[in-house]
PyMOL Python script that loads the backbone (N, CA, C, O; Angstrom):
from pymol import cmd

cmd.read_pdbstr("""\
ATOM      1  N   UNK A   1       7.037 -13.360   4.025  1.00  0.00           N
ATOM      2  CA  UNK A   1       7.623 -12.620   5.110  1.00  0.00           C
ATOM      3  C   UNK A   1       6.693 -12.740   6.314  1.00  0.00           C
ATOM      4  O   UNK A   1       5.482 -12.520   6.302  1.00  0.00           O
ATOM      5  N   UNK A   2       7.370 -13.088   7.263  1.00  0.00           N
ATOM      6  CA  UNK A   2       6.553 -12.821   8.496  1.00  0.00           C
ATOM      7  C   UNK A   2       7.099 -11.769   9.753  1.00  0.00           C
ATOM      8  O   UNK A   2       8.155 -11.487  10.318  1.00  0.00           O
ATOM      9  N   UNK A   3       5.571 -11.370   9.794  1.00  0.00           N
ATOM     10  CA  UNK A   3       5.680 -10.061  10.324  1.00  0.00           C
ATOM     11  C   UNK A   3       5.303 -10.505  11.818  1.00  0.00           C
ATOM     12  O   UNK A   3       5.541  -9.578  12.591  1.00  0.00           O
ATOM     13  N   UNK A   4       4.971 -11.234  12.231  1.00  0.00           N
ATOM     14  CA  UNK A   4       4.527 -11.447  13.852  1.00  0.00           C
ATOM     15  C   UNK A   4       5.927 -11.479  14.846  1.00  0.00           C
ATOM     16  O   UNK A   4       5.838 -10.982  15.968  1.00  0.00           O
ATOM     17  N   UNK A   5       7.012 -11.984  14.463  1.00  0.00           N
ATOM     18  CA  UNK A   5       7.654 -11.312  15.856  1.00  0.00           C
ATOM     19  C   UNK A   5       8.529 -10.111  16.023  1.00  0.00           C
ATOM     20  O   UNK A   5       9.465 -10.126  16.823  1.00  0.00           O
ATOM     21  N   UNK A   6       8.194  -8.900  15.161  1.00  0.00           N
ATOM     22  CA  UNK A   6       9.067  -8.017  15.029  1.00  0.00           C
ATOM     23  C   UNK A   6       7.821  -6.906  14.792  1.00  0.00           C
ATOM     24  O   UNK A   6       7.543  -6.600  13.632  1.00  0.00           O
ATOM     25  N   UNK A   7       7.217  -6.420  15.705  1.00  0.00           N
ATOM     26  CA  UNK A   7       6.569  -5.229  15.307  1.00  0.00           C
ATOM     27  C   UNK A   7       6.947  -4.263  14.900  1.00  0.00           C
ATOM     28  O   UNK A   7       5.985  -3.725  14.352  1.00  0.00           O
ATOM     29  N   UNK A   8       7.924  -3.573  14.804  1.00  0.00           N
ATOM     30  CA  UNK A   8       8.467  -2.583  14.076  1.00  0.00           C
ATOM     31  C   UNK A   8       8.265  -2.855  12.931  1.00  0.00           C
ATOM     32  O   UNK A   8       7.624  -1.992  12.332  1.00  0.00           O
ATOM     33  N   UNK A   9       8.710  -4.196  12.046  1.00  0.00           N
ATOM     34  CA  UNK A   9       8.551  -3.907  10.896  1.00  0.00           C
ATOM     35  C   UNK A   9       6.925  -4.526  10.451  1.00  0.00           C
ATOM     36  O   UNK A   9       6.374  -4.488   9.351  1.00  0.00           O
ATOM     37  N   UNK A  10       6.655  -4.835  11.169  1.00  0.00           N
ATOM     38  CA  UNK A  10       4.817  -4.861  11.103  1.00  0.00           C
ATOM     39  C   UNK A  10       4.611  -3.449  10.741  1.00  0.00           C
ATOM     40  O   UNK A  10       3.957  -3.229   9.722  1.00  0.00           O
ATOM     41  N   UNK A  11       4.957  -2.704  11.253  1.00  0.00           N
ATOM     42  CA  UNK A  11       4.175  -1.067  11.445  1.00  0.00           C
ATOM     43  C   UNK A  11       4.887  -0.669  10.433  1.00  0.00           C
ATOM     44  O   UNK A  11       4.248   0.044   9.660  1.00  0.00           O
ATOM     45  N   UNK A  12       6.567  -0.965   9.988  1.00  0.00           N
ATOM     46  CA  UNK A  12       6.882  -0.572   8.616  1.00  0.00           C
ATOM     47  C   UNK A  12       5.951  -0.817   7.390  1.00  0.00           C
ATOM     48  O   UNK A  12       5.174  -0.201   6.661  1.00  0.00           O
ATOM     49  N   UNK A  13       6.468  -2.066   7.575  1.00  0.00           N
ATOM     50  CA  UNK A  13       4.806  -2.627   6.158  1.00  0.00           C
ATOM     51  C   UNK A  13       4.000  -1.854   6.262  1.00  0.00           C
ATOM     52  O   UNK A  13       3.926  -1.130   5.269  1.00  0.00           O
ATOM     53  N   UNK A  14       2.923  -1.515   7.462  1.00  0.00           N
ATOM     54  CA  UNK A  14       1.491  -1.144   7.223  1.00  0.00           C
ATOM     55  C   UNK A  14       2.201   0.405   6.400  1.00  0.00           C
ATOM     56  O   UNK A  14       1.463   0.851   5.522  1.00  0.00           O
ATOM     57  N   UNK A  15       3.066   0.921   6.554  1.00  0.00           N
ATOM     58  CA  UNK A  15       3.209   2.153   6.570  1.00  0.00           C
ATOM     59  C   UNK A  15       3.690   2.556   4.910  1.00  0.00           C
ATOM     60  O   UNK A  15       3.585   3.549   4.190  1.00  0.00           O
ATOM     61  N   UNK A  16       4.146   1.468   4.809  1.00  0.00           N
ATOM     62  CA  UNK A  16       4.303   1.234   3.302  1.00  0.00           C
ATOM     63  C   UNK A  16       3.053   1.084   2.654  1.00  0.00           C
ATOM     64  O   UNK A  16       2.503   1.977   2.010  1.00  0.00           O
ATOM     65  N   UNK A  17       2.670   0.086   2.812  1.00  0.00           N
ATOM     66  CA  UNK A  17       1.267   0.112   2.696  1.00  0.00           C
ATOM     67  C   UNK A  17       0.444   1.065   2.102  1.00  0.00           C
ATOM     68  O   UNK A  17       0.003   1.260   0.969  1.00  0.00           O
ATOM     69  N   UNK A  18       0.352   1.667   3.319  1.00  0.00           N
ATOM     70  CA  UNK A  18      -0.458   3.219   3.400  1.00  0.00           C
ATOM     71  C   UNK A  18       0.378   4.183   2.336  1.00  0.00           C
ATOM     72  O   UNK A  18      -0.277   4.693   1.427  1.00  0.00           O
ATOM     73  N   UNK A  19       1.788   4.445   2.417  1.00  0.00           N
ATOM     74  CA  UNK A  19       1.646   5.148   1.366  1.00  0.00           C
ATOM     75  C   UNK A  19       1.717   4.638  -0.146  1.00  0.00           C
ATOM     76  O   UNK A  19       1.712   5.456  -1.065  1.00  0.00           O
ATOM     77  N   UNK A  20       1.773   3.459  -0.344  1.00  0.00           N
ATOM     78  CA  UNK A  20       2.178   2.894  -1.882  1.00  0.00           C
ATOM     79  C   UNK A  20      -0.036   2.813  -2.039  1.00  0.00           C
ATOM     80  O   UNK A  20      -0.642   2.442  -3.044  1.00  0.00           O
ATOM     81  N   UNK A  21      -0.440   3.114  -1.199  1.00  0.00           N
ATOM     82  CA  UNK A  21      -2.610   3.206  -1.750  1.00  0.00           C
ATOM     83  C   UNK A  21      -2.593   4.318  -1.684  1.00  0.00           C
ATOM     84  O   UNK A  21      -3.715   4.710  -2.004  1.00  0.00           O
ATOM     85  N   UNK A  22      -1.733   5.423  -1.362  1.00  0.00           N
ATOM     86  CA  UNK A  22      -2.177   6.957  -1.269  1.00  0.00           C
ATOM     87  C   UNK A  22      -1.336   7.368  -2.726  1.00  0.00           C
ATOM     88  O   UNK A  22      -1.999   8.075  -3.485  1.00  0.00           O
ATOM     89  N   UNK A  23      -0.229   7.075  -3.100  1.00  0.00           N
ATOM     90  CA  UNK A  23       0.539   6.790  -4.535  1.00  0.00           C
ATOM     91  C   UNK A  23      -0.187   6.918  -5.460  1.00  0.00           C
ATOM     92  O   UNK A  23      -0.331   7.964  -6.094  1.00  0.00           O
ATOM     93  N   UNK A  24      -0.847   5.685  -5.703  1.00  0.00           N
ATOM     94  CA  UNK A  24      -1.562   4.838  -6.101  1.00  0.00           C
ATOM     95  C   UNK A  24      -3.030   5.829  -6.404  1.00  0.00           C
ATOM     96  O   UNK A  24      -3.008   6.821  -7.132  1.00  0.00           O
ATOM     97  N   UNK A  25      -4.050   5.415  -5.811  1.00  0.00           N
ATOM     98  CA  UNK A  25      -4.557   6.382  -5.129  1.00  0.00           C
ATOM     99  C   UNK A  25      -4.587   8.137  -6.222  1.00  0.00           C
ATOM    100  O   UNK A  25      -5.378   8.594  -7.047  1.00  0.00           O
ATOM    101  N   UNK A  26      -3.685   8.476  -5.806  1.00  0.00           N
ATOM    102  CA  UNK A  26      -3.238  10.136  -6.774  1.00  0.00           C
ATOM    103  C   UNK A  26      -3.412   9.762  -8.120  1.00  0.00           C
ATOM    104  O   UNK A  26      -4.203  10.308  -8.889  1.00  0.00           O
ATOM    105  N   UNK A  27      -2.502   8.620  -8.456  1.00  0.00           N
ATOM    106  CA  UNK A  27      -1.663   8.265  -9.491  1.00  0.00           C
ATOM    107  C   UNK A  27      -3.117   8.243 -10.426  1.00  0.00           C
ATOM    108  O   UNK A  27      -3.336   9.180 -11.194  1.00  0.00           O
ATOM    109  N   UNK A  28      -3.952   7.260 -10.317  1.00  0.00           N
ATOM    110  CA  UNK A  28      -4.945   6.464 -10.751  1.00  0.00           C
ATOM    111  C   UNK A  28      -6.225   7.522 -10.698  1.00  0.00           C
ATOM    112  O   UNK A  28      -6.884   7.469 -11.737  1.00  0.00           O
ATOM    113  N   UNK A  29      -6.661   8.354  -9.841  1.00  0.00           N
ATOM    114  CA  UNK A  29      -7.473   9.710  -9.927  1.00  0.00           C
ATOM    115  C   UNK A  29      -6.804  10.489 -11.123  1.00  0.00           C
ATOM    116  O   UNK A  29      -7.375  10.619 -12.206  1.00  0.00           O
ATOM    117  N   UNK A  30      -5.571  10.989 -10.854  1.00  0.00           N
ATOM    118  CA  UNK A  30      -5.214  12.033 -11.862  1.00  0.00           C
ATOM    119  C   UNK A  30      -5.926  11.352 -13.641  1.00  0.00           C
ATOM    120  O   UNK A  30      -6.752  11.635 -14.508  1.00  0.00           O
ATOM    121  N   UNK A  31      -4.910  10.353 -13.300  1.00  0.00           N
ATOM    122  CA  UNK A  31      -6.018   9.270 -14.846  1.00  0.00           C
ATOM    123  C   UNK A  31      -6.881   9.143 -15.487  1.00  0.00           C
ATOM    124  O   UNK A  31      -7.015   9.053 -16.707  1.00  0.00           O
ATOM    125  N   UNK A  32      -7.988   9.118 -14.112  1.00  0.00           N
ATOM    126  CA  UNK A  32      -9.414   8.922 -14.583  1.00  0.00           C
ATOM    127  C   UNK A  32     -10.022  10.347 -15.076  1.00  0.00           C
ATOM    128  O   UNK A  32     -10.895  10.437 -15.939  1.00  0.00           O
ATOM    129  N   UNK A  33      -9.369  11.563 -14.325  1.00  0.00           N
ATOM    130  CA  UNK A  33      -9.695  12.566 -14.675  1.00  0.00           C
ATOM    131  C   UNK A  33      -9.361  12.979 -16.228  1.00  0.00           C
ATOM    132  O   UNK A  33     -10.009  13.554 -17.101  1.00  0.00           O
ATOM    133  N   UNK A  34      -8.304  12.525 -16.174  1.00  0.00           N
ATOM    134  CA  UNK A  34      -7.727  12.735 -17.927  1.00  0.00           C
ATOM    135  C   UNK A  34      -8.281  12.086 -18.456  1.00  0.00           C
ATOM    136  O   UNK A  34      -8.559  12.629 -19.525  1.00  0.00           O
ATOM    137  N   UNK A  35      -8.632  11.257 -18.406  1.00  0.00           N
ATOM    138  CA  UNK A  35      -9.086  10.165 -19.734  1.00  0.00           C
ATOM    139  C   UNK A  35     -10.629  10.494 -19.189  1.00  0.00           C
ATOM    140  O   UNK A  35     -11.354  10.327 -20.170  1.00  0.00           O
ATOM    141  N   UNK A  36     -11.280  10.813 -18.270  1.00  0.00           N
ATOM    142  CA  UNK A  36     -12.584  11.271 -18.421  1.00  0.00           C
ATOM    143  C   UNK A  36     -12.449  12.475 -19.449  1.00  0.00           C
ATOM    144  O   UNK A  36     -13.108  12.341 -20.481  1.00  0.00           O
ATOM    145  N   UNK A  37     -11.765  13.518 -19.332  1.00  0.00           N
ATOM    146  CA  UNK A  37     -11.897  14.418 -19.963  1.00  0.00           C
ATOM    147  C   UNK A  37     -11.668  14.223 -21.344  1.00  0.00           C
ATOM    148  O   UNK A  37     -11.981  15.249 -21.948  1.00  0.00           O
ATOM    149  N   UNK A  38     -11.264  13.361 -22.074  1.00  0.00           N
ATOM    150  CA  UNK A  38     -10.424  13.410 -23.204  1.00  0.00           C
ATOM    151  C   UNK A  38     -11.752  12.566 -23.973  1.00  0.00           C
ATOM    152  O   UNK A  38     -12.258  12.964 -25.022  1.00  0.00           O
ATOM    153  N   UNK A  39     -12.163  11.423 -23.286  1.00  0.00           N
ATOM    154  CA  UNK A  39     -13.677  10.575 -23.857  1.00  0.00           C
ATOM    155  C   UNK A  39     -14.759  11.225 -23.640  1.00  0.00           C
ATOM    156  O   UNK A  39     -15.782  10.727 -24.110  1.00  0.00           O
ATOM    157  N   UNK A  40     -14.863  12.370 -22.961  1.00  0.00           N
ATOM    158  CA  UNK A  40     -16.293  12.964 -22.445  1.00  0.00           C
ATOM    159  C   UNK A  40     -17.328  12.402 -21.875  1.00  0.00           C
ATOM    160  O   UNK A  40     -18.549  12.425 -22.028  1.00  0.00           O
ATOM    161  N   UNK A  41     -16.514  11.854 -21.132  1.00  0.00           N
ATOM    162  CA  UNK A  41     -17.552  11.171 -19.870  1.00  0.00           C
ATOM    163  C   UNK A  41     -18.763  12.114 -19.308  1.00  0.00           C
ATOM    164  O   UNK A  41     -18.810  13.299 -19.640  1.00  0.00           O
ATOM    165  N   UNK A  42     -19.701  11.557 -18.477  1.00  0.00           N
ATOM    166  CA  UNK A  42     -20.599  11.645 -17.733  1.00  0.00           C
ATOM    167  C   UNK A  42     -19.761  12.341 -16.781  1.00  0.00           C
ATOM    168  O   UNK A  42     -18.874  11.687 -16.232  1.00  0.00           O
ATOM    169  N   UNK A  43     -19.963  14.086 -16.380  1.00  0.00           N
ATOM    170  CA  UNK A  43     -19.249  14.137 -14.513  1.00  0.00           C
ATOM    171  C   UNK A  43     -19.988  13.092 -13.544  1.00  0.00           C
ATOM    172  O   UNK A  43     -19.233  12.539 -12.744  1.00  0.00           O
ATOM    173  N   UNK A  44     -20.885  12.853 -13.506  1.00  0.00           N
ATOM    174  CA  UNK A  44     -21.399  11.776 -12.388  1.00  0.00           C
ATOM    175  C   UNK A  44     -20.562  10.413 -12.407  1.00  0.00           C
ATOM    176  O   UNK A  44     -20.384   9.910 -11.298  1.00  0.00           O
ATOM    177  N   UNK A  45     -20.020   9.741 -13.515  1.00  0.00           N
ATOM    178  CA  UNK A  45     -19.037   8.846 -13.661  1.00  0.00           C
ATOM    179  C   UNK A  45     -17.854   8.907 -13.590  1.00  0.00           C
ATOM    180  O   UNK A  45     -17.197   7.874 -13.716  1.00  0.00           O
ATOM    181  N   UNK A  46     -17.149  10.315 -13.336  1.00  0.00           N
ATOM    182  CA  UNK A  46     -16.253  10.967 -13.215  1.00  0.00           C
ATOM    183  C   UNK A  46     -16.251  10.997 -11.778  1.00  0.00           C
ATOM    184  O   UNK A  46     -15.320  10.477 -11.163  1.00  0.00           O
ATOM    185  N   UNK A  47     -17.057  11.469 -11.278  1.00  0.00           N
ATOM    186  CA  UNK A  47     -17.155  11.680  -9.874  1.00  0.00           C
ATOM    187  C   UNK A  47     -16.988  10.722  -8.996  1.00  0.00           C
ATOM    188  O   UNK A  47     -16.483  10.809  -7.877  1.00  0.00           O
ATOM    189  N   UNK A  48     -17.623   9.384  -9.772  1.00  0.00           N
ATOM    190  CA  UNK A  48     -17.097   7.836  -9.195  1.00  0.00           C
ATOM    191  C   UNK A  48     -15.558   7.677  -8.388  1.00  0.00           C
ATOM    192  O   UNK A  48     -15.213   7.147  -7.332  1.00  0.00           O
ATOM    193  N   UNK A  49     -14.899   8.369  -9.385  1.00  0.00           N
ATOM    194  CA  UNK A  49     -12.915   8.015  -9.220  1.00  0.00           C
ATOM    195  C   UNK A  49     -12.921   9.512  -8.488  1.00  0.00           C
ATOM    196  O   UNK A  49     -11.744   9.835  -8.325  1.00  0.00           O
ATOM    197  N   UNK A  50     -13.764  10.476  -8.020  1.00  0.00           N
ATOM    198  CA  UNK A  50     -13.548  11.301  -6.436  1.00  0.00           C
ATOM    199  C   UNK A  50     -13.635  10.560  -5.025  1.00  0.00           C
ATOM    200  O   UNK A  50     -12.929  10.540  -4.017  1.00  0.00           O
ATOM    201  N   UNK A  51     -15.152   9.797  -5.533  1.00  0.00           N
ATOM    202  CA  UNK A  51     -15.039   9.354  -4.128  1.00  0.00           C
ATOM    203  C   UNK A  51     -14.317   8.081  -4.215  1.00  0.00           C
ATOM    204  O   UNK A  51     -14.274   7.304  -3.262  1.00  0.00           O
ATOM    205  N   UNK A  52     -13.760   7.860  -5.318  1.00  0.00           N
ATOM    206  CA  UNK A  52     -12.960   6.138  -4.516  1.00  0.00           C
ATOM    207  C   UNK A  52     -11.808   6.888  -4.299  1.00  0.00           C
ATOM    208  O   UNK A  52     -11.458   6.441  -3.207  1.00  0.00           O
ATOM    209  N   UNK A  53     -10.989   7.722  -4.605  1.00  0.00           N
ATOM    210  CA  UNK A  53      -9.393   8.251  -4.275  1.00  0.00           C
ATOM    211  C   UNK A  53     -10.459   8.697  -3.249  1.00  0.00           C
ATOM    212  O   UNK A  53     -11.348   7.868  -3.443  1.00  0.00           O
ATOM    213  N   UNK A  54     -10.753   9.256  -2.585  1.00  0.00           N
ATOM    214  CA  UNK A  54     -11.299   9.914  -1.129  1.00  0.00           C
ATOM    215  C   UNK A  54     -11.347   8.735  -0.090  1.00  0.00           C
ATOM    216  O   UNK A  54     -10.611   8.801   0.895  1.00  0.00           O
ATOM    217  N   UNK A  55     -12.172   7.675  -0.266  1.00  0.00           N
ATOM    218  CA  UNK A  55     -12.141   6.395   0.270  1.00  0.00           C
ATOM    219  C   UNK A  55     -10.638   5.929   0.185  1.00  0.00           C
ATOM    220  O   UNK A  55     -10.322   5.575   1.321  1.00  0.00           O
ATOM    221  N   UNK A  56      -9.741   5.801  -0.547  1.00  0.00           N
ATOM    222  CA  UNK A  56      -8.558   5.168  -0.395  1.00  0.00           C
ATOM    223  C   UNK A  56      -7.683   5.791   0.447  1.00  0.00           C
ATOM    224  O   UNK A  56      -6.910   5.309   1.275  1.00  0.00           O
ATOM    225  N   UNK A  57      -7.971   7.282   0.034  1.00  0.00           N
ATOM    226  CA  UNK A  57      -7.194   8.063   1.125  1.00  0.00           C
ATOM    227  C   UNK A  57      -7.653   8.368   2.800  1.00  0.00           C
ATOM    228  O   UNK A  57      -6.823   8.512   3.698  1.00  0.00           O
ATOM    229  N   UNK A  58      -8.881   8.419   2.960  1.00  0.00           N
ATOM    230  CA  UNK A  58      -9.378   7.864   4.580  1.00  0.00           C
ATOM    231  C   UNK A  58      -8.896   6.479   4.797  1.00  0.00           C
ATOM    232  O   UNK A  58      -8.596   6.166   5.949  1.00  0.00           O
ATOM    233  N   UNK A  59      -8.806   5.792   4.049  1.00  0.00           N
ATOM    234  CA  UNK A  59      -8.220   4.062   4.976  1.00  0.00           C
ATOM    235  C   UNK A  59      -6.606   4.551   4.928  1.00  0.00           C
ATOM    236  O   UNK A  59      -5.878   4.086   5.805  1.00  0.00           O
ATOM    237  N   UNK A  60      -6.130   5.297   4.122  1.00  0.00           N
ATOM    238  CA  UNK A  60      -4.578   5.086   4.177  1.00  0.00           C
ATOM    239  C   UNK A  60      -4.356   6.218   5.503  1.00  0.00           C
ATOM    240  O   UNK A  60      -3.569   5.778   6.342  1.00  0.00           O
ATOM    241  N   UNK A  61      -4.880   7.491   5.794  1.00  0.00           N
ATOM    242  CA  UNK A  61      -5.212   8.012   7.062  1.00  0.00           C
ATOM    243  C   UNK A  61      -5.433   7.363   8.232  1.00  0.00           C
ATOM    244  O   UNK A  61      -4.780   7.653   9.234  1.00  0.00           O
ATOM    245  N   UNK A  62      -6.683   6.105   8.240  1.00  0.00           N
ATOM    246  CA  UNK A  62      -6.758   5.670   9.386  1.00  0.00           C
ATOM    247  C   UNK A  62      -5.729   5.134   9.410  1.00  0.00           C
ATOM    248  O   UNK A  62      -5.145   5.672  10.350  1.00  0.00           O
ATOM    249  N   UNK A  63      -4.889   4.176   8.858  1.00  0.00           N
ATOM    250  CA  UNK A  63      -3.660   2.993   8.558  1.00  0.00           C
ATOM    251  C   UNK A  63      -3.041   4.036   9.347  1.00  0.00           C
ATOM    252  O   UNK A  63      -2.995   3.937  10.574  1.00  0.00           O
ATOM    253  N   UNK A  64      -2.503   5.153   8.651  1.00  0.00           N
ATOM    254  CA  UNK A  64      -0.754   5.840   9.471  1.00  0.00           C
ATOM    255  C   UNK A  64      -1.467   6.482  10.785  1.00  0.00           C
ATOM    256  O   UNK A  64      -0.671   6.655  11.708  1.00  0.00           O
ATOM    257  N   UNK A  65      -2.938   6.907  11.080  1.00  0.00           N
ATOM    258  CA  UNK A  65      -2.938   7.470  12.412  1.00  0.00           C
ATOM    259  C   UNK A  65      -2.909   5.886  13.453  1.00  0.00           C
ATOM    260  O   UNK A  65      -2.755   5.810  14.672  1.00  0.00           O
ATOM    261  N   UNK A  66      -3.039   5.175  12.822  1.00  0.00           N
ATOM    262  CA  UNK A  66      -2.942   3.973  13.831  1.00  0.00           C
ATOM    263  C   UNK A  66      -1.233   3.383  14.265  1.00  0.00           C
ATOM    264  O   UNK A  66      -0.648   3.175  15.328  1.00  0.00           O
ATOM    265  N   UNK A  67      -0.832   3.256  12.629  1.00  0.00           N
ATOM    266  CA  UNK A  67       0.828   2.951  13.307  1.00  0.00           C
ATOM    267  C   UNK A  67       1.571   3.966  13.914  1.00  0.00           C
ATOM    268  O   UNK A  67       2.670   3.646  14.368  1.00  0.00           O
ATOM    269  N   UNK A  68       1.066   5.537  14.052  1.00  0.00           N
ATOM    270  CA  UNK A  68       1.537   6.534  14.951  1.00  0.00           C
ATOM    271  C   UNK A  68       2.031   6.447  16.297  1.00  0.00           C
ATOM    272  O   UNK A  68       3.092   6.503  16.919  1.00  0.00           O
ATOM    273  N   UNK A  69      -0.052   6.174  16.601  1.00  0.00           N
ATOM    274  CA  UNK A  69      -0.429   5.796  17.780  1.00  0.00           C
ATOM    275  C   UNK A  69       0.592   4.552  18.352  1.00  0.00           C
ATOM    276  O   UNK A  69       1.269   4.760  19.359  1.00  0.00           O
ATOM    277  N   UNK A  70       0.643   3.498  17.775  1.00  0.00           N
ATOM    278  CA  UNK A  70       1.396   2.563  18.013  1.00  0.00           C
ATOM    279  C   UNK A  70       2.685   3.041  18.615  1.00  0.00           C
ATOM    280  O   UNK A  70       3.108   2.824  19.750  1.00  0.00           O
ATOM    281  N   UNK A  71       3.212   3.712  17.673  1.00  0.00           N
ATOM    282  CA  UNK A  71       4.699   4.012  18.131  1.00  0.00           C
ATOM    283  C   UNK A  71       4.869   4.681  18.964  1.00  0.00           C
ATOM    284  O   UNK A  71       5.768   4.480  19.781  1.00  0.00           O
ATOM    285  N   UNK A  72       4.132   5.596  19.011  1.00  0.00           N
ATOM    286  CA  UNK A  72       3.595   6.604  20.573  1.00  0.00           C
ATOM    287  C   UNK A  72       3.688   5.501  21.441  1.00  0.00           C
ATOM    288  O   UNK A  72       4.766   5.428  22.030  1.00  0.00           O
ATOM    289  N   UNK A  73       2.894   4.654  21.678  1.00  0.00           N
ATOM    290  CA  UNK A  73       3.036   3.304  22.194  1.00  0.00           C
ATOM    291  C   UNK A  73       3.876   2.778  23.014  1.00  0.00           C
ATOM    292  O   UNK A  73       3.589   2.301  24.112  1.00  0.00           O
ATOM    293  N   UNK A  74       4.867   2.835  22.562  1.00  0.00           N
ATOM    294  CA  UNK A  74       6.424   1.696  22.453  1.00  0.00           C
ATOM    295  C   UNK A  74       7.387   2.978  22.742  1.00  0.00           C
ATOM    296  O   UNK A  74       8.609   2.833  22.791  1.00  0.00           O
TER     297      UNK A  74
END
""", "prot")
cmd.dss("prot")
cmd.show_as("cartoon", "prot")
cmd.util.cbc("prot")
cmd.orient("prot")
């Protein structure tokens, strides 16, 4: 698919994007938490899958405050 002469759906994608890593993201934290809990993990190794869902969810933040802005834009 090409996205270069139709920005709208450029900014659709990203927006998809952004929410199918914030999904994702939940989906895959809730997980690690369960199955940390269930193997008896380390909390410090546990804590690993806080800050990566935290990190996934600041880039999927910056992503939609940017295609906002955009559309504000236009």
């Amino acid at each position: 698919m090409n996205d270069r002469g139709d920005p709208d759906r450029a900014m659709a994608a990203q927006a998809r994007l952004a929410a199918l890593v914030m999904a994702g993201a939940m989906l895959a934290w809730m997980a690690a938490q369960w199955l940390g809990g269930r193997m008896g993990w380390e909390p410090r190794f546990v804590f690993l899958f806080d800050l990566a869902a935290l990190a996934a969810f600041f880039w999927a933040l910056v992503v939609t405050w940017r295609v906002w802005r955009r559309r504000q834009d236009n």
